[in-house]
C-alpha positions as CSV (number, residue, x, y, z in Angstrom):
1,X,0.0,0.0,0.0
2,X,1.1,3.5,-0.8
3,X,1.6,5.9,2.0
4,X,-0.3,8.1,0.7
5,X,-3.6,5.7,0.6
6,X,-2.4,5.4,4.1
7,X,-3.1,8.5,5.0
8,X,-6.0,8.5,2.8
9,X,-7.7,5.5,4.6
10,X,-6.3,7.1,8.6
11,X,-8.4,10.5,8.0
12,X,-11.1,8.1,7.1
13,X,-10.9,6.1,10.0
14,X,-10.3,8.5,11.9
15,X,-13.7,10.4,10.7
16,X,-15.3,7.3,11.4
17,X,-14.1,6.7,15.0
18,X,-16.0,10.3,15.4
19,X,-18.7,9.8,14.2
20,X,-18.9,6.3,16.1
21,X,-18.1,7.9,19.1
């Protein structure tokens, strides 16, 4: 994986770790 779809998919998660909070 690329780094930068690393970082890509970790703001994602990160959104969704909000969200779900």
């Amino acid at each position: 994986m690329s780094p930068q779809m690393k970082t890509k998919v970790s703001a994602k998660t990160r959104h969704a770790l909000l969200f779900y909070v």
